[in-house]
C-alpha distance (Angstrom), angle and dihedral (degrees) to the residues before:
residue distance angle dihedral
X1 . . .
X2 3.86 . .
X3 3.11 142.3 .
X4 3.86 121.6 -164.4
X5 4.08 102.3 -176.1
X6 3.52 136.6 66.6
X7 3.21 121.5 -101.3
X8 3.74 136.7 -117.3
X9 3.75 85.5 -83.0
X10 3.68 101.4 47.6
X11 3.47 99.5 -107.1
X12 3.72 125.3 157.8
X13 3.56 110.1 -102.5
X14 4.07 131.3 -97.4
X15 3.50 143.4 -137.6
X16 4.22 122.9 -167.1
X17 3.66 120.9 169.4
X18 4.16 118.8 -157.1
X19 4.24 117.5 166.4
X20 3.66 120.3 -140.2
X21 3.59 110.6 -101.0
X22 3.76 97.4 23.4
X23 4.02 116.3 135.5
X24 3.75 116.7 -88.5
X25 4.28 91.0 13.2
X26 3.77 103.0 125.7
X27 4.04 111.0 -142.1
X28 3.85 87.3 -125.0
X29 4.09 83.1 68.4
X30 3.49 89.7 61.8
X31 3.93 99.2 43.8
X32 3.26 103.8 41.0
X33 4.08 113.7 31.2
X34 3.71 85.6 113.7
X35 3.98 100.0 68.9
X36 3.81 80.1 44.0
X37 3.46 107.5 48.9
X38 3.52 106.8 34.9
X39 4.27 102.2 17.3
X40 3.76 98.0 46.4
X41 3.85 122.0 160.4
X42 3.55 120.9 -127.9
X43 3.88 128.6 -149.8
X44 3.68 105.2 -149.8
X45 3.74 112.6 -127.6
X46 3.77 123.7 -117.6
């Protein structure tokens, strides 16, 4: 996973790294890092 942008807050980008199959790495990590990465859903702050 990467993610080379800021995001809608302005924060520096990220990079985390998980491999398929690895203990504790949920198969939803895998399938759906995309929505989460790059389509995330902001609350807006009060």
């Amino acid at each position: 996973m990467r993610r080379n942008k800021l995001d809608a807050f302005g924060k520096h980008p990220w990079k985390a790294e998980v491999t398929e199959g690895d203990a504790g790495v949920a198969s939803t990590t895998i399938t759906g890092w995309f929505t989460e990465v790059y389509e995330p859903v902001y609350t807006p702050e009060p």
